[in-house]
Backbone as XML, in Angstrom:
<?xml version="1.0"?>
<chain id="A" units="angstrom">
  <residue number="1" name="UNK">
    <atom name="N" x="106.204" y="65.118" z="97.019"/>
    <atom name="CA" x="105.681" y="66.315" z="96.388"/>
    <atom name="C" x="104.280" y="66.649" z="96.898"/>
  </residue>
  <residue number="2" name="UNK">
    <atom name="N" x="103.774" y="65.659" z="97.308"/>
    <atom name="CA" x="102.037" y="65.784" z="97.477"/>
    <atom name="C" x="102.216" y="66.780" z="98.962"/>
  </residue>
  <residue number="3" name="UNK">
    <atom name="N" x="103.144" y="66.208" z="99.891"/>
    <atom name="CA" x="103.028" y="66.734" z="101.550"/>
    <atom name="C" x="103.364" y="68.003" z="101.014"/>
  </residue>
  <residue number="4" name="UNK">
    <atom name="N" x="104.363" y="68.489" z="99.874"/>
    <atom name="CA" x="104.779" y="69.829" z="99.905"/>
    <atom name="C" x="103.337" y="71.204" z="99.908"/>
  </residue>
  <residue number="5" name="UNK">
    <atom name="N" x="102.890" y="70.127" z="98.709"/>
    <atom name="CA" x="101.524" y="71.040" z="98.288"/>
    <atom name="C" x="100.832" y="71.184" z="99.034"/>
  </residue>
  <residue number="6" name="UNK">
    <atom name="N" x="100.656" y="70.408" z="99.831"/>
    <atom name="CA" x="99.678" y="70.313" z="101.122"/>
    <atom name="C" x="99.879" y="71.448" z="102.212"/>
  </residue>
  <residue number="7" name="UNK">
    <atom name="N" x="101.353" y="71.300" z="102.789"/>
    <atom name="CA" x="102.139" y="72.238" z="103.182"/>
    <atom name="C" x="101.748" y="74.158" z="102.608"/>
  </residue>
  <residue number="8" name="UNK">
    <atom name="N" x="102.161" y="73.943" z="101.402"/>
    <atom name="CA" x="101.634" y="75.548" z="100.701"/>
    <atom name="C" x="100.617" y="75.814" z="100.683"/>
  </residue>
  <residue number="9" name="UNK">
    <atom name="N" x="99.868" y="75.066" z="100.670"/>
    <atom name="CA" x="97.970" y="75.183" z="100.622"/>
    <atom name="C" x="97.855" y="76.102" z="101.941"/>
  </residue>
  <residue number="10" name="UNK">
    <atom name="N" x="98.167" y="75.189" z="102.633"/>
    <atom name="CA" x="97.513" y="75.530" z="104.084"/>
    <atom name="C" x="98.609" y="76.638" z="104.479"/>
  </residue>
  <residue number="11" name="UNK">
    <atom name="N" x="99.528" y="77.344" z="103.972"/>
    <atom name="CA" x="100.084" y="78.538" z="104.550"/>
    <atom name="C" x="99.300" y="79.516" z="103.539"/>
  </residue>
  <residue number="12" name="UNK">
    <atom name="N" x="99.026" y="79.349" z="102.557"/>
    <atom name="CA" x="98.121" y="79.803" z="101.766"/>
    <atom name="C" x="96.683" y="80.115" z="102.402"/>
  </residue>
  <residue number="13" name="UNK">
    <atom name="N" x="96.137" y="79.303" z="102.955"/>
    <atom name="CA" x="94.821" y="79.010" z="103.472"/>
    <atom name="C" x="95.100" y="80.259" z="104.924"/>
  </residue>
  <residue number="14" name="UNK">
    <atom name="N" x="96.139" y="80.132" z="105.469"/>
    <atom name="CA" x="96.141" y="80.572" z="106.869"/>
    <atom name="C" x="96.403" y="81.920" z="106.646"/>
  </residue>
  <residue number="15" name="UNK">
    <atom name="N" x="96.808" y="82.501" z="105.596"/>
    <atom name="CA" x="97.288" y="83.597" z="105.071"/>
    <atom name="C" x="95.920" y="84.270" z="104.942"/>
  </residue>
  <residue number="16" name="UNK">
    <atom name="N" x="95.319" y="83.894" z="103.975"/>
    <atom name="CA" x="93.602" y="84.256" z="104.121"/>
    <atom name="C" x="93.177" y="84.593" z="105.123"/>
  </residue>
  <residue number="17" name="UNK">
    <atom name="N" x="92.916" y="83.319" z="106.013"/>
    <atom name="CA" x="92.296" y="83.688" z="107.163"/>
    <atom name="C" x="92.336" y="84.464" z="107.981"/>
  </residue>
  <residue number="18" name="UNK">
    <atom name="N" x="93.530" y="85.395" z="107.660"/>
    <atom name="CA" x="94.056" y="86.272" z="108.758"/>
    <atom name="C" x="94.574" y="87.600" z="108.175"/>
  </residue>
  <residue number="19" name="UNK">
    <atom name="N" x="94.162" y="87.624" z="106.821"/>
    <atom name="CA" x="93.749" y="89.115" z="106.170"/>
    <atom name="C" x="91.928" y="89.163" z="105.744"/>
  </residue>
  <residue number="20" name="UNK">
    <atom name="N" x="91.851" y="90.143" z="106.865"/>
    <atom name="CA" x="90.080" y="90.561" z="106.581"/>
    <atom name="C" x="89.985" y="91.661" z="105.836"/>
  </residue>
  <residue number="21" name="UNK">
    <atom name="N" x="90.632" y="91.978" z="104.693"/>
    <atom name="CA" x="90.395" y="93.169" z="103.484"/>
    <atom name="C" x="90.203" y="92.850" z="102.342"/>
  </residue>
  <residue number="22" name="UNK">
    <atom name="N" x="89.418" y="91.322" z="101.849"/>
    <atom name="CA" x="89.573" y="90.813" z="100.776"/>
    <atom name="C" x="90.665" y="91.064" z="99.577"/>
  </residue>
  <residue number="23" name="UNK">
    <atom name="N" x="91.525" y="90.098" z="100.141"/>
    <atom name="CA" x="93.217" y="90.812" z="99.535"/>
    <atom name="C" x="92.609" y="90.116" z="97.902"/>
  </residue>
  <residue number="24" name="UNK">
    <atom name="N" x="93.644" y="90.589" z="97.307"/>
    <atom name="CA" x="93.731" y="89.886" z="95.491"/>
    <atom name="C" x="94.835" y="88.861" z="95.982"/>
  </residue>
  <residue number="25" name="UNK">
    <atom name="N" x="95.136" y="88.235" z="94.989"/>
    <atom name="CA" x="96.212" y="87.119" z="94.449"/>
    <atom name="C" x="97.672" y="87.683" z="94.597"/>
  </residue>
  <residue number="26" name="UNK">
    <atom name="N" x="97.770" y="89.302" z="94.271"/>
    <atom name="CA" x="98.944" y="89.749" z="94.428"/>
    <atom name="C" x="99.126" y="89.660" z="95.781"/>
  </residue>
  <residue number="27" name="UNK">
    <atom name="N" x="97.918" y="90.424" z="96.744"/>
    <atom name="CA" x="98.159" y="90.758" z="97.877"/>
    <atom name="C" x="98.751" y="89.524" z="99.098"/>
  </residue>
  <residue number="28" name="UNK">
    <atom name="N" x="97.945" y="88.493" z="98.470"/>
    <atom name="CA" x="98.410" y="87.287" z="99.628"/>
    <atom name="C" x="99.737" y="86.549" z="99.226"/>
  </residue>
  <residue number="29" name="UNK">
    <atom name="N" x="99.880" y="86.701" z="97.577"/>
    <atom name="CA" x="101.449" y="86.284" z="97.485"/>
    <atom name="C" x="102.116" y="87.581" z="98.189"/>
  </residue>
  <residue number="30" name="UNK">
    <atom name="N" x="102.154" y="88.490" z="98.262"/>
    <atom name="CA" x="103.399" y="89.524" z="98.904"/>
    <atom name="C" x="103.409" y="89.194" z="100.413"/>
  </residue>
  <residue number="31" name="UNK">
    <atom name="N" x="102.104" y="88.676" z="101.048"/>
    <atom name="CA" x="102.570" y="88.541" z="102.474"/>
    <atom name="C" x="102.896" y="87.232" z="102.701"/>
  </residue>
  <residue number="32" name="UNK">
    <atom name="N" x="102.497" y="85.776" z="101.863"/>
    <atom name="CA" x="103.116" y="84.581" z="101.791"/>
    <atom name="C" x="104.378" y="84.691" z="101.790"/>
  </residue>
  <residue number="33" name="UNK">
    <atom name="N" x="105.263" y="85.526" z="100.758"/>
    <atom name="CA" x="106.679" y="85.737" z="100.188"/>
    <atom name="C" x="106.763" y="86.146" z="101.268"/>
  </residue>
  <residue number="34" name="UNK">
    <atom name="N" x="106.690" y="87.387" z="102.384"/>
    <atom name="CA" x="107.327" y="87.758" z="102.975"/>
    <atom name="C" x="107.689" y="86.731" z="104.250"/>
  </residue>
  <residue number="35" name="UNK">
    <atom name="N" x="106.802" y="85.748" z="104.510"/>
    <atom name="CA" x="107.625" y="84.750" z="105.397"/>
    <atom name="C" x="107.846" y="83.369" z="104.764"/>
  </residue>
  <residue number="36" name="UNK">
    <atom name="N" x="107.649" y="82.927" z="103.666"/>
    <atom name="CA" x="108.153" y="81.771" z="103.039"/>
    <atom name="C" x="108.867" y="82.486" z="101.248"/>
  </residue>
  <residue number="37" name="UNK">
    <atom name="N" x="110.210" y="83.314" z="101.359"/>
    <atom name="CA" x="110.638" y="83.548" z="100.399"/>
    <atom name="C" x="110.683" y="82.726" z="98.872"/>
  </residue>
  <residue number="38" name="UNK">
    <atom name="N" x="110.612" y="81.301" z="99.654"/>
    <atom name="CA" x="111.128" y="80.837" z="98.300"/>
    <atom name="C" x="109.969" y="79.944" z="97.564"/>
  </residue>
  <residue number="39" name="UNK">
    <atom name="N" x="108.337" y="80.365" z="98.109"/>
    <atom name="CA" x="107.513" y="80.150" z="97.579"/>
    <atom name="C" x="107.087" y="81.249" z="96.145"/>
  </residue>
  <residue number="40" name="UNK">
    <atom name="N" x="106.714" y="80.703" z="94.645"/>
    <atom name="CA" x="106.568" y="80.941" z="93.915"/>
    <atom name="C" x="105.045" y="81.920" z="93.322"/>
  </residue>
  <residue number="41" name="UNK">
    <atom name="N" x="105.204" y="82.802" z="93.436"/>
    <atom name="CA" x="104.126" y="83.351" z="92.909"/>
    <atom name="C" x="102.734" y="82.570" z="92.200"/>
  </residue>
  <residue number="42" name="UNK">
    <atom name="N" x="103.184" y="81.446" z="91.391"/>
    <atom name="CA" x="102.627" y="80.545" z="90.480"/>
    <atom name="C" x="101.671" y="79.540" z="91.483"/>
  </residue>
  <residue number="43" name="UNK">
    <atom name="N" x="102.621" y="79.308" z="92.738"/>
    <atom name="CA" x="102.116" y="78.355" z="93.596"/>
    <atom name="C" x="100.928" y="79.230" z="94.114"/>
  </residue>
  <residue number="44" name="UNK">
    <atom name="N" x="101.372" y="79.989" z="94.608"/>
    <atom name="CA" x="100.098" y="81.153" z="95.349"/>
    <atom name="C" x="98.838" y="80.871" z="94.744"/>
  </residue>
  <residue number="45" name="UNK">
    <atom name="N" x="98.881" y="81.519" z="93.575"/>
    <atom name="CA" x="97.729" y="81.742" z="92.792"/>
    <atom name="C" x="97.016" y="80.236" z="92.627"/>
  </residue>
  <residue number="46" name="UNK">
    <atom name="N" x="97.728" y="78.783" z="92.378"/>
    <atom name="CA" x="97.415" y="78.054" z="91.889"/>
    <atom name="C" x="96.379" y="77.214" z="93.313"/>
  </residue>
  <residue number="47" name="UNK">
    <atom name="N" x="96.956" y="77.839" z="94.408"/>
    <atom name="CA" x="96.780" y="76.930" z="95.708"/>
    <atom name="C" x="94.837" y="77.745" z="96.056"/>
  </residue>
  <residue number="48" name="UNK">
    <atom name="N" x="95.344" y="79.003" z="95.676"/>
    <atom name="CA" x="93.980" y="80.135" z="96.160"/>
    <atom name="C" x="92.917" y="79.786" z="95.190"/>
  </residue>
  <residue number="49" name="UNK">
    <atom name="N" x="93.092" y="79.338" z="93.982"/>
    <atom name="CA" x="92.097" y="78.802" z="92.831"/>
    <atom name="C" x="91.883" y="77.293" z="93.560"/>
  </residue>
  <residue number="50" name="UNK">
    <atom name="N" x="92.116" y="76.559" z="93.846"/>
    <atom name="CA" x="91.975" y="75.115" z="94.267"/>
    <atom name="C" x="91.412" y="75.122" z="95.651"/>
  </residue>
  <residue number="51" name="UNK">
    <atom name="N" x="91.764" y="76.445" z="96.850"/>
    <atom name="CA" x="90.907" y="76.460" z="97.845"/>
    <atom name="C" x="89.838" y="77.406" z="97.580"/>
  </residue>
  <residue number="52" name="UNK">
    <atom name="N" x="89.488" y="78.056" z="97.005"/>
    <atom name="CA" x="88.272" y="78.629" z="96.559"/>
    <atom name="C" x="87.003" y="77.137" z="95.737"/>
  </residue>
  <residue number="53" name="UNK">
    <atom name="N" x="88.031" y="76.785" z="94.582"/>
    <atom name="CA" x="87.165" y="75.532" z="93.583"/>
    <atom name="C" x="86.606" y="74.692" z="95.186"/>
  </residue>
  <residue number="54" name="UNK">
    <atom name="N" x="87.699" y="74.354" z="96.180"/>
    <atom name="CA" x="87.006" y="73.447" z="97.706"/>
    <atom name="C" x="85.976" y="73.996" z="98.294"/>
  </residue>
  <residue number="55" name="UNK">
    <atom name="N" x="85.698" y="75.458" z="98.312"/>
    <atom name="CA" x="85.017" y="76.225" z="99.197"/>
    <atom name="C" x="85.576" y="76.411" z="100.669"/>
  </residue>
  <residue number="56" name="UNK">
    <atom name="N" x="86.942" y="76.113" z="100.660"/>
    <atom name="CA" x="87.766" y="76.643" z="101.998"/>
    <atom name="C" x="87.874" y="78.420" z="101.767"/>
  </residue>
  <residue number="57" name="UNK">
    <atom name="N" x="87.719" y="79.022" z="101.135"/>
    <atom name="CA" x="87.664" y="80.805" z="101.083"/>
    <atom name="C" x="86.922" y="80.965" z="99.566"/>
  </residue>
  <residue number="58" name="UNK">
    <atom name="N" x="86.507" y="82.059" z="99.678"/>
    <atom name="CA" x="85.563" y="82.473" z="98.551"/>
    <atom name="C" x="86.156" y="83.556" z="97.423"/>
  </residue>
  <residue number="59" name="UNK">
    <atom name="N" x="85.677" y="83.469" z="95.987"/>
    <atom name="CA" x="86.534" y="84.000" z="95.059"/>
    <atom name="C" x="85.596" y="85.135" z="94.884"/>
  </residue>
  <residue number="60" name="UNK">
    <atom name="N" x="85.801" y="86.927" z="95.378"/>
    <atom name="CA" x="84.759" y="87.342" z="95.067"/>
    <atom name="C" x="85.462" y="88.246" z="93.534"/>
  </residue>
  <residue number="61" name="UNK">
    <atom name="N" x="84.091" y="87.850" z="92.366"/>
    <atom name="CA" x="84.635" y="88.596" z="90.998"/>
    <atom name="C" x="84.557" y="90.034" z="91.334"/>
  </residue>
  <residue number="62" name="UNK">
    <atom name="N" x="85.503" y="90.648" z="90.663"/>
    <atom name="CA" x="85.576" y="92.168" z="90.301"/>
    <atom name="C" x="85.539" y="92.267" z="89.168"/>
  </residue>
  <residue number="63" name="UNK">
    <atom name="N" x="84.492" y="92.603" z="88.055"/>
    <atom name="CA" x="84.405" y="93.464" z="87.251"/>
    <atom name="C" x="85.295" y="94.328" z="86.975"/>
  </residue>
  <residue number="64" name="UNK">
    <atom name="N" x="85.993" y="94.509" z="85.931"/>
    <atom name="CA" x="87.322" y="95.114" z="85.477"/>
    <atom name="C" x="88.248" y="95.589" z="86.422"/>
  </residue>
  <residue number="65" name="UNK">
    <atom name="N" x="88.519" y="94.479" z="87.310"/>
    <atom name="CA" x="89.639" y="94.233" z="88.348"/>
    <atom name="C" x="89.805" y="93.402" z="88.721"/>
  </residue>
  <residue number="66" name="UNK">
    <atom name="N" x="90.579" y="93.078" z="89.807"/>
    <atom name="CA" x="91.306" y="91.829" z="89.985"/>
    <atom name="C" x="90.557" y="91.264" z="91.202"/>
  </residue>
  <residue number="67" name="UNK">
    <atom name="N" x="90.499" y="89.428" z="90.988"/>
    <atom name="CA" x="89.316" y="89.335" z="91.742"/>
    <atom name="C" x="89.938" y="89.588" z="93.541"/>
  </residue>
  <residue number="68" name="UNK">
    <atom name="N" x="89.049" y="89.130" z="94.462"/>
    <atom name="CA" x="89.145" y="89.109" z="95.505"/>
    <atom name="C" x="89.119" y="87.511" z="96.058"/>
  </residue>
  <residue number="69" name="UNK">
    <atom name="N" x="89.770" y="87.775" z="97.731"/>
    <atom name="CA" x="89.583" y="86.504" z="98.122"/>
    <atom name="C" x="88.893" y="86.801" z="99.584"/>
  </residue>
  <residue number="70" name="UNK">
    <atom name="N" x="88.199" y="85.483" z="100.387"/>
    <atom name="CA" x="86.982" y="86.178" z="101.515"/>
    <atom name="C" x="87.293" y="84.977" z="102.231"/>
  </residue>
  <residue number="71" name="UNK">
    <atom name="N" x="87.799" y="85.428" z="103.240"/>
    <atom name="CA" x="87.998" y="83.686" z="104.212"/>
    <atom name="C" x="86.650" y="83.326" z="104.508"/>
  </residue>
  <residue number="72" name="UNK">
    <atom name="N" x="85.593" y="84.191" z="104.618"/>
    <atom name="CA" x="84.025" y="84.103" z="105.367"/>
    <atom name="C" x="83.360" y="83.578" z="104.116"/>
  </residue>
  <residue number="73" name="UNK">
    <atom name="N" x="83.370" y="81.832" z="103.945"/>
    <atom name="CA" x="82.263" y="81.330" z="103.156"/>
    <atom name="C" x="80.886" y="81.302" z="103.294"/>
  </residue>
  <residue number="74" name="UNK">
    <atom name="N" x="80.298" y="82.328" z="104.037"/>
    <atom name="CA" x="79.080" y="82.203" z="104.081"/>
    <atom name="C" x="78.262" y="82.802" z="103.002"/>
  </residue>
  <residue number="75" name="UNK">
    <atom name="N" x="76.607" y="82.787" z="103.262"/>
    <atom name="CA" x="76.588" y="83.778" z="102.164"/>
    <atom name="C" x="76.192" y="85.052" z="102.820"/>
  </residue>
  <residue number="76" name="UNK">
    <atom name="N" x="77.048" y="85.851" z="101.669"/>
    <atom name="CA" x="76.570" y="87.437" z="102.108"/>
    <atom name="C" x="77.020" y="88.109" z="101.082"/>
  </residue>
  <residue number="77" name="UNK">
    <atom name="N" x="76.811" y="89.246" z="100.911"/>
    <atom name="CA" x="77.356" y="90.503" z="99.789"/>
    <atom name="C" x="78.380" y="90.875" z="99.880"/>
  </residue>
  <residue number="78" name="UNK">
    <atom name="N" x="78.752" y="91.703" z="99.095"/>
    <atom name="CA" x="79.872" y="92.587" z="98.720"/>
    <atom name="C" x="79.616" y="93.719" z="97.901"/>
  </residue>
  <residue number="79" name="UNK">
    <atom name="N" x="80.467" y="94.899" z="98.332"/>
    <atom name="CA" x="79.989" y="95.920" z="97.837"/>
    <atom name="C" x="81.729" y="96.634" z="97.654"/>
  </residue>
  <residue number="80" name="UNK">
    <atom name="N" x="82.196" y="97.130" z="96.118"/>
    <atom name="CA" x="82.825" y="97.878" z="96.161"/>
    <atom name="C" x="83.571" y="99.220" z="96.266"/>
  </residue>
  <residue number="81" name="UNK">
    <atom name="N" x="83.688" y="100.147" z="96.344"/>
    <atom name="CA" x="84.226" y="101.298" z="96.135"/>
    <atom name="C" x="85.181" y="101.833" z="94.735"/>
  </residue>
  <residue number="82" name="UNK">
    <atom name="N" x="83.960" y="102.252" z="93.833"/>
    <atom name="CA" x="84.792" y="102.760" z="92.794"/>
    <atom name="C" x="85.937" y="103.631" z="92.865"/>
  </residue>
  <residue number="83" name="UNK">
    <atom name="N" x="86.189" y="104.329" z="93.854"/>
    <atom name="CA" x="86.904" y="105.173" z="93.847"/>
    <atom name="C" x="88.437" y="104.549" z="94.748"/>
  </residue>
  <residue number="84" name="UNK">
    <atom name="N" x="88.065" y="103.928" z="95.650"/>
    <atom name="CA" x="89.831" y="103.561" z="96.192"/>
    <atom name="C" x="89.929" y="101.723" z="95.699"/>
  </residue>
  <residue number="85" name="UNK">
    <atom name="N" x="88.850" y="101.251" z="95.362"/>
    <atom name="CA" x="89.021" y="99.883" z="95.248"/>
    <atom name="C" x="88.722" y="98.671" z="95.913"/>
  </residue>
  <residue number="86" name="UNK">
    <atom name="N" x="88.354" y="99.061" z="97.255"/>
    <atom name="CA" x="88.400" y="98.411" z="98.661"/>
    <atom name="C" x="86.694" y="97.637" z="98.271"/>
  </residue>
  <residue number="87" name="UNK">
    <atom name="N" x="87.113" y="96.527" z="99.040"/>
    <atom name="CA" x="85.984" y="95.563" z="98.639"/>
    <atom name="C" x="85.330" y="95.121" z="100.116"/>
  </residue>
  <residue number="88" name="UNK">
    <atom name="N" x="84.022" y="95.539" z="100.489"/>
    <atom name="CA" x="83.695" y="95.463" z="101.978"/>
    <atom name="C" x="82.618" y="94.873" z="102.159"/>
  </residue>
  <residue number="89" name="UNK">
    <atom name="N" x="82.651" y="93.583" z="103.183"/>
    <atom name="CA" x="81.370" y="93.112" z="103.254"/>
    <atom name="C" x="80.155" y="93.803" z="103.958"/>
  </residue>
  <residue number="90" name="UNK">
    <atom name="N" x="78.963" y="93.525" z="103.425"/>
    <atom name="CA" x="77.700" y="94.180" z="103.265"/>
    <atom name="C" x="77.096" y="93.444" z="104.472"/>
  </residue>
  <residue number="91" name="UNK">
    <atom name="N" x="76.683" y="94.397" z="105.492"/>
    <atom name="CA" x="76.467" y="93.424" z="106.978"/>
    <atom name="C" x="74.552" y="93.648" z="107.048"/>
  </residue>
  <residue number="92" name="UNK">
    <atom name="N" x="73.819" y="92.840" z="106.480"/>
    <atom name="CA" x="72.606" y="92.740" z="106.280"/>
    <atom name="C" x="72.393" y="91.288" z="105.735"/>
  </residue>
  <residue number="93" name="UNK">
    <atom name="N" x="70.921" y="90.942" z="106.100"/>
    <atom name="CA" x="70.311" y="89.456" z="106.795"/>
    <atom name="C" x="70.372" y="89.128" z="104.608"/>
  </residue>
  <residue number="94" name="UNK">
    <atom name="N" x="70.613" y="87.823" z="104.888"/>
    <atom name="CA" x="70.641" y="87.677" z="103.725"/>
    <atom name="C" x="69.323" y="87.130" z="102.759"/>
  </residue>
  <residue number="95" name="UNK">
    <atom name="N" x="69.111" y="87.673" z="101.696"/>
    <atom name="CA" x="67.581" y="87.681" z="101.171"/>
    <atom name="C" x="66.963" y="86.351" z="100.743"/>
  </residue>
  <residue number="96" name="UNK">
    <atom name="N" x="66.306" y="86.100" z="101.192"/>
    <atom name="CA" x="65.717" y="84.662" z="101.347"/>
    <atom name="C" x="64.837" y="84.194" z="100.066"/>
  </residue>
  <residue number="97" name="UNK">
    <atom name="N" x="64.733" y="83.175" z="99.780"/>
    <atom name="CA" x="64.117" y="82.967" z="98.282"/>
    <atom name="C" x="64.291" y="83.259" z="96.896"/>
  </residue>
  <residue number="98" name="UNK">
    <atom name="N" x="65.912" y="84.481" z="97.139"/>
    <atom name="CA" x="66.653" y="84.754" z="96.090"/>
    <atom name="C" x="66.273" y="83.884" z="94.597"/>
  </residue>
  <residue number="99" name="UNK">
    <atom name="N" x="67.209" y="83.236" z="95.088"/>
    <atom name="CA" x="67.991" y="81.896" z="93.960"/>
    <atom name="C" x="66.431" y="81.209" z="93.200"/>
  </residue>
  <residue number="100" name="UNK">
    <atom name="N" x="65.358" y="81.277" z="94.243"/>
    <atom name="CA" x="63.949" y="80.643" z="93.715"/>
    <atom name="C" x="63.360" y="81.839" z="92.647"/>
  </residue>
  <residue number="101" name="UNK">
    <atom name="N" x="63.457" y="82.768" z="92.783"/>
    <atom name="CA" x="63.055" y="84.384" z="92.420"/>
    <atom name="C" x="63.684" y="84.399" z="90.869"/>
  </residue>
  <residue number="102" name="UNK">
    <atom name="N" x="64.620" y="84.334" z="91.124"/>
    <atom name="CA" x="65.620" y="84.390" z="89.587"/>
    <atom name="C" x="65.278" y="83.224" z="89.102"/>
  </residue>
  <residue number="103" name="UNK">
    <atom name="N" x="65.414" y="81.972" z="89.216"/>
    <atom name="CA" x="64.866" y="80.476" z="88.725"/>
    <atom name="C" x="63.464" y="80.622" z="88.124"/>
  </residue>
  <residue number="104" name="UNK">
    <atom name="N" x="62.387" y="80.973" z="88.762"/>
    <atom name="CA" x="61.135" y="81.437" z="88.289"/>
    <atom name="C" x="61.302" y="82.518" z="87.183"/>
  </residue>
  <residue number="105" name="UNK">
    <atom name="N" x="61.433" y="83.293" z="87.168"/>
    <atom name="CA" x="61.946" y="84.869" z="86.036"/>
    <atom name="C" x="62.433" y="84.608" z="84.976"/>
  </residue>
  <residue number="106" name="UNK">
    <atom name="N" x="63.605" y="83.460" z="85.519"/>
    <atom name="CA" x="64.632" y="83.183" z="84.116"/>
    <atom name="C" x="64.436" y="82.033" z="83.262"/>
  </residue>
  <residue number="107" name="UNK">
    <atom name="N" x="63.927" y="81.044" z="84.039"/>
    <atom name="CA" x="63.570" y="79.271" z="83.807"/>
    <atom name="C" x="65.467" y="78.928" z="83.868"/>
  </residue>
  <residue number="108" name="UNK">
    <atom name="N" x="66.201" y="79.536" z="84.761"/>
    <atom name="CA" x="67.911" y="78.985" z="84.733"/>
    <atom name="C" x="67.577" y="78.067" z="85.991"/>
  </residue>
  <residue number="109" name="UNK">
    <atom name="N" x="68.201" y="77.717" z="86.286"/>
    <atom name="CA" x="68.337" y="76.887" z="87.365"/>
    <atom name="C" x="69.785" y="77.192" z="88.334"/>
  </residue>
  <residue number="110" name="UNK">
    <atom name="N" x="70.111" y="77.686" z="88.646"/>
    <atom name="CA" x="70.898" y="78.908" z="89.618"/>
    <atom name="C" x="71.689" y="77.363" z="90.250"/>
  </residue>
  <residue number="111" name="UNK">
    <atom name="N" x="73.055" y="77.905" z="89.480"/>
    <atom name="CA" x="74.304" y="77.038" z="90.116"/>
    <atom name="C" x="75.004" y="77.493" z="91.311"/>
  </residue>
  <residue number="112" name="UNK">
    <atom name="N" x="75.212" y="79.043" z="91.127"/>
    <atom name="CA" x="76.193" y="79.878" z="92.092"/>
    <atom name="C" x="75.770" y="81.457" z="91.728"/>
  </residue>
  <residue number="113" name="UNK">
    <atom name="N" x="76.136" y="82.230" z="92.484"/>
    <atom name="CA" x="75.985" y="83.317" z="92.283"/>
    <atom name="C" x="76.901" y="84.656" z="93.132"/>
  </residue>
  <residue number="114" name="UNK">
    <atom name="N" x="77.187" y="85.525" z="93.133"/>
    <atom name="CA" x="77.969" y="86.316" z="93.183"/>
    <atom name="C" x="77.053" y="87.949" z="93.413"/>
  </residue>
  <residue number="115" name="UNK">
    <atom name="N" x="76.872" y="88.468" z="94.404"/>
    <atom name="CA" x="76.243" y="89.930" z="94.156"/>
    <atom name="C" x="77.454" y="90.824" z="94.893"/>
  </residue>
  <residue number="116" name="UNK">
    <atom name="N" x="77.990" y="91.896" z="93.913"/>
    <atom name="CA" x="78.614" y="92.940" z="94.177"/>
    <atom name="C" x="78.080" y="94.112" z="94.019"/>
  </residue>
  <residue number="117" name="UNK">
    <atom name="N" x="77.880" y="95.113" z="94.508"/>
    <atom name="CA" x="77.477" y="96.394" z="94.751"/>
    <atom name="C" x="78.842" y="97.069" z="94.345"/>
  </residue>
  <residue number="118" name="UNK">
    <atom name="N" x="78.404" y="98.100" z="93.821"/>
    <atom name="CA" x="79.696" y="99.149" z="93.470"/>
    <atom name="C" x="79.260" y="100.475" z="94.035"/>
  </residue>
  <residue number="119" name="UNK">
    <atom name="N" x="80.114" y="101.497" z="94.524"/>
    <atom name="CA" x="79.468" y="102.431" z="94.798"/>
    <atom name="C" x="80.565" y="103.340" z="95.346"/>
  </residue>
  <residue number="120" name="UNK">
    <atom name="N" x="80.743" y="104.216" z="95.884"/>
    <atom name="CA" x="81.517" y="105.608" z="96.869"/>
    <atom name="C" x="81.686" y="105.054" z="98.527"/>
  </residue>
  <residue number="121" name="UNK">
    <atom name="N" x="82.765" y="104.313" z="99.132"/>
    <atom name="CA" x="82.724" y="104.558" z="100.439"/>
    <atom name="C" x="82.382" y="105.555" z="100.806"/>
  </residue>
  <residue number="122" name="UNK">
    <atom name="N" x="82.275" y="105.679" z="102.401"/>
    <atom name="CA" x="82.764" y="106.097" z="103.372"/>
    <atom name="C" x="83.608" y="107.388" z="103.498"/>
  </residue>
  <residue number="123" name="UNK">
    <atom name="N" x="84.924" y="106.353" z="103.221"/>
    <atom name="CA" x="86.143" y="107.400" z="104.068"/>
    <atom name="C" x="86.652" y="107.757" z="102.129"/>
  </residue>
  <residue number="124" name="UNK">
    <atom name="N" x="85.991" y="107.644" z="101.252"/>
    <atom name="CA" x="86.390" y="108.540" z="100.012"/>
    <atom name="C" x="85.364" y="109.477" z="99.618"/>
  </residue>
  <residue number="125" name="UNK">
    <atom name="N" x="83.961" y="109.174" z="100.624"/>
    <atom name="CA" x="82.975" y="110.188" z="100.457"/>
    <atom name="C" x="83.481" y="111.713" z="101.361"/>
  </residue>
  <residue number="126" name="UNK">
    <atom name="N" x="84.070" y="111.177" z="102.662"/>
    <atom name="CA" x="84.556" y="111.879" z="103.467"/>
    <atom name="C" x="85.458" y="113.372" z="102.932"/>
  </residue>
  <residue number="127" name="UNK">
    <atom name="N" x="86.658" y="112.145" z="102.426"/>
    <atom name="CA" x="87.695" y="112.654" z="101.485"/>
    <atom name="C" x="87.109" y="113.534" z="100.722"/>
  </residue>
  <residue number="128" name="UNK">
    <atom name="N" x="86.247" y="113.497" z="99.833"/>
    <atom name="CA" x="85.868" y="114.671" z="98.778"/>
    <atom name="C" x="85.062" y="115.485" z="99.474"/>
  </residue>
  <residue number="129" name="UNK">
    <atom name="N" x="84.378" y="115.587" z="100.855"/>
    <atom name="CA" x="83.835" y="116.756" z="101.124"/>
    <atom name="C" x="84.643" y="118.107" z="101.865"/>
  </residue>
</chain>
């Protein structure tokens, strides 16, 4: 049973790696299913929570939506699009002394953190003009 899981992980894992649109949980079970049918929805989700908890891909939260997944563990932003949904990484140097900044301000001591931007793409700003 252990080689199986191991097995799903890593088609799981490779599945990620090779969608760059920060898919959801639905999205990578529909393209898992489509070449391993008789993998379980349940497994999906359970394998993408356990390689995220590893830090093999990153869990990015959505605020009253469904989260995202980011093969690129580095750190960097994210910024959404209220209007179609699409979740796009934010290509700027990443801000240095952050985590010390908020620690000082708050007296928290900064475990992890998460910055999403919400806002109007692009090609839906386009769209409405």
């Amino acid at each position: 049973m252990q080689t199986r899981n191991t097995v799903q992980r890593q088609i799981v894992l490779q599945t990620v790696l090779h969608m760059h649109d920060h898919p959801t949980a639905d999205n990578v079970y529909a393209a898992v299913a489509a070449e391993q049918p008789s993998i379980s929805k349940a497994t999906v989700y359970r394998n993408l929570n356990q390689l995220a908890s590893q830090g093999e891909i990153r869990r990015v939260p959505v605020p009253n939506g469904a989260d995202r997944f980011d093969f690129n563990t580095s750190e960097h932003y994210h910024v959404r699009c209220e209007k179609c949904g699409a979740v796009f990484d934010v290509h700027m140097p990443h801000i240095n002394n952050l985590i010390e900044q908020v620690e000082d301000a708050s007296g928290v001591e900064v475990q992890r953190y998460d910055i999403l931007f919400e806002g109007i793409c692009r090609d839906c700003r386009t769209e409405s003009a």
